[in-house]
C-alpha positions as CSV (number, residue, x, y, z in Angstrom):
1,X,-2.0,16.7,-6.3
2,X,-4.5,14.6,-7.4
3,X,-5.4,12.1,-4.7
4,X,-9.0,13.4,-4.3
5,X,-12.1,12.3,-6.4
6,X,-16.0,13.7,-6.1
7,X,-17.6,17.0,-4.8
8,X,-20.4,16.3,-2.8
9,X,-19.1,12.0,-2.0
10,X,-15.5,12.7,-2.1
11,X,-13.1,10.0,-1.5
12,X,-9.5,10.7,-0.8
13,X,-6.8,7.5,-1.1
14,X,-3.2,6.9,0.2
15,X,-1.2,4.6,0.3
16,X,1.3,2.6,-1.6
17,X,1.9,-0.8,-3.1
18,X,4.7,-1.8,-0.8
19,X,4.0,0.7,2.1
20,X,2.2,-0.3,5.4
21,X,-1.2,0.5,3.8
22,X,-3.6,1.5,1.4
23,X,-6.5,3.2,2.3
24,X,-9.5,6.2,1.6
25,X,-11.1,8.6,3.4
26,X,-14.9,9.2,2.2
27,X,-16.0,12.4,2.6
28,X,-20.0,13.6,2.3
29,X,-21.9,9.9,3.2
30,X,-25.1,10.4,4.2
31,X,-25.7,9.8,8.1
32,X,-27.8,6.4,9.1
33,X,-26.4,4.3,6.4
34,X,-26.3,0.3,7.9
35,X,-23.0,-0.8,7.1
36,X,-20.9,-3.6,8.8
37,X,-16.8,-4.5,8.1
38,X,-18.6,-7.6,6.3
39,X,-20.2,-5.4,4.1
40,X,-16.8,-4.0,2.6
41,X,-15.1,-7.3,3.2
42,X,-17.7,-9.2,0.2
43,X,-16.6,-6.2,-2.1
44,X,-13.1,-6.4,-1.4
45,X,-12.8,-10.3,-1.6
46,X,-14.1,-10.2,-5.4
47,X,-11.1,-8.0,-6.1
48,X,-8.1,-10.7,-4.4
49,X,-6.4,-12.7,-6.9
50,X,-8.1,-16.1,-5.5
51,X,-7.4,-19.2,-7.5
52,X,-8.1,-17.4,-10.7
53,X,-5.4,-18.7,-13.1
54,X,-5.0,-15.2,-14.5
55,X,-4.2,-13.9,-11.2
56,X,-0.9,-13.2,-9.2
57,X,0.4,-15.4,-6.4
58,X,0.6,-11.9,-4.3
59,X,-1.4,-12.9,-1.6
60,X,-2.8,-10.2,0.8
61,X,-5.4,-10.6,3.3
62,X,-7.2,-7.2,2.3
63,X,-9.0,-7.0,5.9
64,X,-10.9,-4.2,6.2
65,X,-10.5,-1.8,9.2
66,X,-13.2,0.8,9.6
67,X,-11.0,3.4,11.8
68,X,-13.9,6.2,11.8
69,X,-17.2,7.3,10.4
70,X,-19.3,4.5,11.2
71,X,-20.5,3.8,14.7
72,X,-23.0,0.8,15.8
73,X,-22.4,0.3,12.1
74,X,-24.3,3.0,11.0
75,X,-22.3,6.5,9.0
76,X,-22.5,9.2,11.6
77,X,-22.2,11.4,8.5
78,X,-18.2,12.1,9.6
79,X,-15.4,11.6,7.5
80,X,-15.3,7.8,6.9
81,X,-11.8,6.0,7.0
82,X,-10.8,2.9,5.6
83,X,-7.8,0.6,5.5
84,X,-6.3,-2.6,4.5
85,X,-2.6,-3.7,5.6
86,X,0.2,-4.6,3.1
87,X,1.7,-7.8,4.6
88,X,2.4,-9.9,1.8
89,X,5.2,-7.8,0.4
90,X,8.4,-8.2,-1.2
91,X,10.8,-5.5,-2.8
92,X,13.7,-7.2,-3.1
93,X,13.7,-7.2,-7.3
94,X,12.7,-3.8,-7.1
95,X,15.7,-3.0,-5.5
96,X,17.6,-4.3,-7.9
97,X,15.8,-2.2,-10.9
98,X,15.6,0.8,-9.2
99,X,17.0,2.8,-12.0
100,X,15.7,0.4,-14.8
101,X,11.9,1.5,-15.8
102,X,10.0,-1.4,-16.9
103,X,8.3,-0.9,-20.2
104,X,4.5,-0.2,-19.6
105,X,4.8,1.3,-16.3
106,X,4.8,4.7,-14.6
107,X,8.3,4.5,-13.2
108,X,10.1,6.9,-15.9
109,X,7.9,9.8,-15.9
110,X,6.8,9.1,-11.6
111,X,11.2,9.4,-11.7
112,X,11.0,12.5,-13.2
113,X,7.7,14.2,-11.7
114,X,9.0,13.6,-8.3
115,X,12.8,13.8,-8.8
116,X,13.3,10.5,-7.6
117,X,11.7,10.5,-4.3
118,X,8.9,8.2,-5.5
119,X,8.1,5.4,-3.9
120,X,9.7,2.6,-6.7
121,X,8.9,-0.9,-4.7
122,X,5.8,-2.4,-7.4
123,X,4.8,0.7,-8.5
124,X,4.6,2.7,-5.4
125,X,1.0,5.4,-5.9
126,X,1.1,3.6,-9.7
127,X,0.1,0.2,-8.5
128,X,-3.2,-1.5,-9.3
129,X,-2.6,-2.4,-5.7
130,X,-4.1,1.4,-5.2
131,X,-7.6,0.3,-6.6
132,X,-8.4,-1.6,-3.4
133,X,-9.2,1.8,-2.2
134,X,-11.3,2.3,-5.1
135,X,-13.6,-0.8,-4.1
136,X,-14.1,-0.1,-0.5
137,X,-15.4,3.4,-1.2
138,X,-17.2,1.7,-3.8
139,X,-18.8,-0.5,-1.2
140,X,-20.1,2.2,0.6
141,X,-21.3,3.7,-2.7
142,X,-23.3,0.8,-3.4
143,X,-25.3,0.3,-0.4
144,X,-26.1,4.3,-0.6
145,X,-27.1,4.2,-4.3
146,X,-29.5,0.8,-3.3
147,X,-31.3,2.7,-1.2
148,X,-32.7,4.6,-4.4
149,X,-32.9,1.0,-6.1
150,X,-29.8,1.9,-8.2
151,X,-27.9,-1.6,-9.6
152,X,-24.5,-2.0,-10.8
153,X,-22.5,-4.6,-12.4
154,X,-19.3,-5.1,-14.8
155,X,-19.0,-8.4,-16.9
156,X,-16.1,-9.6,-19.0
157,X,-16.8,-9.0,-22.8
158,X,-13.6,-9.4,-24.5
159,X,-10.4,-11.2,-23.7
160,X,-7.8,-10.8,-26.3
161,X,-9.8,-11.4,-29.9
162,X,-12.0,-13.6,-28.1
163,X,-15.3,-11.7,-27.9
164,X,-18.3,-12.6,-25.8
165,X,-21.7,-13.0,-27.9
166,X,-24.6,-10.2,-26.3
167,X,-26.6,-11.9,-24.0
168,X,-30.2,-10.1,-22.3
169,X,-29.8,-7.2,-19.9
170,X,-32.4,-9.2,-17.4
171,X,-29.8,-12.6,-17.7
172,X,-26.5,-11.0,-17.4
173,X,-26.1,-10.8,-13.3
174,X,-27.6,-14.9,-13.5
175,X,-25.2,-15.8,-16.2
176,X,-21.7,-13.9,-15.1
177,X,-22.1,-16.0,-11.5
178,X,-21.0,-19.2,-13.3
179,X,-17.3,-18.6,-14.5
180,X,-14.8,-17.2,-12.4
181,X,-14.0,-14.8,-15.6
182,X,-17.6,-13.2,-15.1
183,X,-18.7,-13.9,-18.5
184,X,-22.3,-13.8,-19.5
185,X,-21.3,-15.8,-22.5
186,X,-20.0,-19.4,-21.2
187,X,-18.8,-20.7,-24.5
188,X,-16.8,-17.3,-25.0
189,X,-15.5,-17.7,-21.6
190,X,-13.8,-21.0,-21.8
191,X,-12.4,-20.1,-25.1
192,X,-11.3,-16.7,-22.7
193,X,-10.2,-19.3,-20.1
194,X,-7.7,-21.2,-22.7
195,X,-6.2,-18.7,-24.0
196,X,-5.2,-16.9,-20.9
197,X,-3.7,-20.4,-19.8
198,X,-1.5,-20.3,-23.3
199,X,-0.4,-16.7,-22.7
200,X,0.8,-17.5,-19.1
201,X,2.5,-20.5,-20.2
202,X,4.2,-18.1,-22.9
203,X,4.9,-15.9,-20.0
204,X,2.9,-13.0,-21.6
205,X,0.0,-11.0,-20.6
206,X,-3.1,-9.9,-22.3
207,X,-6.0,-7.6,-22.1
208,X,-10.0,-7.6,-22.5
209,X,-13.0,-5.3,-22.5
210,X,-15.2,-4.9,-19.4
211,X,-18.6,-3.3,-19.5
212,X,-20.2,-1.8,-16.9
213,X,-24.3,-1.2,-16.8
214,X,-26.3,0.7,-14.0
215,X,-30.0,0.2,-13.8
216,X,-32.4,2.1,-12.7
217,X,-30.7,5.6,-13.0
218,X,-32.7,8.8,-12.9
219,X,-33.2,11.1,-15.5
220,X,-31.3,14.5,-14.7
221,X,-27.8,13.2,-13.2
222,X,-25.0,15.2,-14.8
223,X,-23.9,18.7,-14.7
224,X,-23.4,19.7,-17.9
225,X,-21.5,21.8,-19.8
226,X,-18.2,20.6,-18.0
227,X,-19.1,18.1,-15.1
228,X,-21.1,16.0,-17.4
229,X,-22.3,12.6,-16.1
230,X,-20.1,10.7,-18.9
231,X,-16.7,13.5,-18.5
232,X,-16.9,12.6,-15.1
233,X,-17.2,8.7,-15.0
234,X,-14.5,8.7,-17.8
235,X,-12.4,10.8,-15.7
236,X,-12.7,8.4,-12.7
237,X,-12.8,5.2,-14.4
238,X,-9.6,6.4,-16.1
239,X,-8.3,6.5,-12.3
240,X,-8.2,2.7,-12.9
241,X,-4.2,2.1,-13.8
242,X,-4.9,-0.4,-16.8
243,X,-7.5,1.6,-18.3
244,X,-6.3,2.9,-21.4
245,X,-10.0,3.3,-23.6
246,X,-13.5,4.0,-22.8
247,X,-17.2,4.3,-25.0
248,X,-20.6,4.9,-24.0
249,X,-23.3,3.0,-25.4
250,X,-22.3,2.7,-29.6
251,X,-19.2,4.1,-28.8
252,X,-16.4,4.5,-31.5
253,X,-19.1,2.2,-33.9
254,X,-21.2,5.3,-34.0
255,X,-18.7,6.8,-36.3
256,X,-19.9,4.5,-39.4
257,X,-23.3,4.9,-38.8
258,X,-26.3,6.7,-39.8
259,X,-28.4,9.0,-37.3
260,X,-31.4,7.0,-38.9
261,X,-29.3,4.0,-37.2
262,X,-28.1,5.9,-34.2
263,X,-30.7,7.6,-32.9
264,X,-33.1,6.5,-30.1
265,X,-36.7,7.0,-30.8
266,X,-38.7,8.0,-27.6
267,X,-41.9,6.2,-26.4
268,X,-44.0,5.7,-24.0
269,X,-44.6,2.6,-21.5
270,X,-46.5,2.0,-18.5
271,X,-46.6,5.9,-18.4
272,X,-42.8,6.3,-18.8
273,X,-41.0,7.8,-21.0
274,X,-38.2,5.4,-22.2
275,X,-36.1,4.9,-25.4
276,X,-36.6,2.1,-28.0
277,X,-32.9,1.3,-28.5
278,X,-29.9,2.6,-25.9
279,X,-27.3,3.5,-28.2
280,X,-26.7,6.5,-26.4
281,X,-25.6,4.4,-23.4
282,X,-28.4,6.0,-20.8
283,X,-26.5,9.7,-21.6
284,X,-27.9,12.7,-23.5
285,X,-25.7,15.9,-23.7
286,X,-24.3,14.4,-20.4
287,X,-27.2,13.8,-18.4
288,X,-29.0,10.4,-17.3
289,X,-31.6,10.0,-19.8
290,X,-33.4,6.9,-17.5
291,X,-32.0,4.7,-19.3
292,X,-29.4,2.0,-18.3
293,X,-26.2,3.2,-18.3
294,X,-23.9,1.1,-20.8
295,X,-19.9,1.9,-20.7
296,X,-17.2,-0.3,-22.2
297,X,-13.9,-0.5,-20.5
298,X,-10.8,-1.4,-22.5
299,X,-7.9,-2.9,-20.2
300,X,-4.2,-3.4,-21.5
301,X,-2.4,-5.6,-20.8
302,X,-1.0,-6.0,-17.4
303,X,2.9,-4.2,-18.2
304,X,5.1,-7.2,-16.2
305,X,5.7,-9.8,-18.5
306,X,8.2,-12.8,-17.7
307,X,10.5,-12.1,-20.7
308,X,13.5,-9.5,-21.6
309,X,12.5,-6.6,-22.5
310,X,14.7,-3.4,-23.5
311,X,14.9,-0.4,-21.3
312,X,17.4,2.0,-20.4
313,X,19.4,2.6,-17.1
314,X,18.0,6.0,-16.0
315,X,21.6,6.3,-13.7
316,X,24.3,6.0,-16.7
317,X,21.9,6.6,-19.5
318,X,23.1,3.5,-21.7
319,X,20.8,1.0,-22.8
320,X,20.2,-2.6,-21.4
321,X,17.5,-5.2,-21.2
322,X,15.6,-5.8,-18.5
323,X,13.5,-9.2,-17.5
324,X,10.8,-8.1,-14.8
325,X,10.9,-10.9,-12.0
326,X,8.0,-11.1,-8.8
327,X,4.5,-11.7,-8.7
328,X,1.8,-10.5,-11.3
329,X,-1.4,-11.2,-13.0
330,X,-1.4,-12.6,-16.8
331,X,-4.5,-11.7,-16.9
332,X,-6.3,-8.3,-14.6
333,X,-9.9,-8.3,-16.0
334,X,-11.2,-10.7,-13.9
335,X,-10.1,-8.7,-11.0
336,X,-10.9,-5.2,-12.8
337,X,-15.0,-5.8,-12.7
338,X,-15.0,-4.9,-9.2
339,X,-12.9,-1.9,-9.1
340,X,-14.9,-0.6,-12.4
341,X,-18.5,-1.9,-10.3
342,X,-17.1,0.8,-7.8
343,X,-15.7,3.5,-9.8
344,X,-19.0,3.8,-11.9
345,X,-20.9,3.7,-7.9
346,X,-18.9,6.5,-6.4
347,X,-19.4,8.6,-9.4
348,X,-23.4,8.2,-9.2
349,X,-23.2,9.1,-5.6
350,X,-21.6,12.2,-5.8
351,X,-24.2,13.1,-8.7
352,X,-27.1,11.8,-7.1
353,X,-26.1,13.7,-3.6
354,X,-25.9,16.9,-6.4
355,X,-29.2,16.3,-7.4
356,X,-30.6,15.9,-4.3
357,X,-32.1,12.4,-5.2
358,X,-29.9,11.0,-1.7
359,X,-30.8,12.9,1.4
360,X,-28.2,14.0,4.0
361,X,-29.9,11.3,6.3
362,X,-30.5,7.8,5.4
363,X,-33.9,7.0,7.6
């Protein structure tokens, strides 16, 4: 089973899409870390489907409840347990589909893996529902990783064919605060904004790229030659359900270019050693090199889409179309920079706690 991410700040989640909950267990927080339900509440609000017009109408409450771990709202350093409560749900076109897999989804090969016991209602373990799990550990993550001045943050860069012009490292955080699609580049993002309003008209979906920076990284993080710093945040972002492609820093670009081009020429500033360029993405041989971690996110489209599409009944094996009825998102980016935020925080954590750069006791 693979429910369980992390060595030293491991997070376990449960839960399902249409179950009672979805929650995590963190295990390996440092004792004395302030943290209040309000805390993981702001992290978890960034992630509900709002009044984005890309979003779906599914609307859950996402309350936190802190069941153990945290005391006066402080970590004790025990396992801590999070929830939220499924309450807006509604598996009634589920039911009806049961043995018709909708294209783009899990539900075949889930069918098969777990000989039908699966939980089928939205995607059961398979939801993006799941990744609200994801952002409360993240939330914990975060405060632990700003106690050694460590910064995260995911912007949209891409919707469609619609690409967002590079904007400063220092002006991104000002910039992504003033469009709900978190994009640094405002002209790019009301293009973004019209043409996710056409595809939900059309009753489509479409996709983007997120990118995710970290500031203020150490040199060292990464555990190479198989728990590398960039192995293991691809492994976890990955974990993210409409993830489907990932690059550090030049990325697949580095393929047509020179090492002339490519490389980073080292220097020296204000008595630090530092890079000239960060095409590397802040990762050497899979270590933290000091510099800011860069990682590009590619999301597919979200899988429900209001027209017929053709599938197969899995109970008399003949073909048939299928038209996937309920609740979803035209558009998940907007929703996704959280969850990536997080993913990219617990992984730090866990290789921070490795390096010994967070103690065992936040004081």
């Amino acid at each position: 089973m693979g429910n369980s991410l992390g060595k030293l700040f491991k997070i376990t989640s449960y839960g399902e899409s249409h179950g009672r909950c979805v929650g995590v267990v963190i295990d390996g927080c440092p004792a004395g870390l302030p943290v209040t339900a309000a805390d993981i509440q702001a992290e978890l609000d960034k992630r509900k489907p709002g009044n984005n017009i890309a979003a779906t109408s599914r609307a859950e409450a996402d309350k936190v409840e802190i069941l153990d771990g945290i005391f006066n709202e402080t970590t004790t350093g025990a396992p801590i347990c999070l929830l939220v409560w499924n309450q807006d749900t509604d598996a009634s076109e589920y039911e009806k589909a049961r043995f018709l897999p909708r294209p783009g989804h899990a539900d075949y090969p889930a069918f098969i893996k777990y000989g039908g016991f699966n939980d089928f209602r939205g995607g059961g373990r398979f939801s993006g529902r799941n990744t609200a799990t994801l952002v409360m550990a993240g939330a914990i993550a975060k405060k632990l990783l700003k106690t050694i001045d460590i910064d995260i943050i995911a912007h949209t860069i891409q919707i469609g064919n619609i690409k967002a012009q590079p904007v400063a490292l220092e002006l991104i955080k000002e910039k992504v605060a003033k469009n709900p699609l978190k994009c640094a580049d405002s002209s790019a993002a009301s293009s973004m904004t019209d043409l996710i309003e056409q595809v939900r008209k059309a009753g489509d979906s479409i996709g983007g790229v997120i990118e995710g920076i970290a500031l203020n990284v150490p040199v060292g993080l990464g555990e190479p030659n198989f728990d590398t710093l960039d192995g293991d945040l691809a492994k976890a972002l990955f974990a993210i359900p409409a993830v489907k492609g990932i690059e550090f820093g030049t990325g697949f670009s580095a393929a047509a270019a020179r090492g002339s081009a490519n490389n980073d020429p080292f220097t020296v500033k204000n008595g630090k050693i530092i890079t000239t360029t960060n095409n590397a993405g802040g990762i050497l041989g899979g270590i933290s090199n000091g510099m800011p971690i860069v990682v590009r996110v590619a999301i597919k489209p979200t899988a429900s889409i209001a027209g017929p599409q053709k599938t197969v009944n899995m109970k008399t094996m003949g073909n048939t179309e299928l038209t996937v009825k309920g609740r979803h998102d035209t558009c998940i980016v907007p929703r996704a920079l959280v969850v990536v935020e997080s993913v990219i925080a617990i992984t730090l954590c866990d290789f921070a706690l490795r390096a010994n750069i967070l103690p065992r006791i936040i004081k």
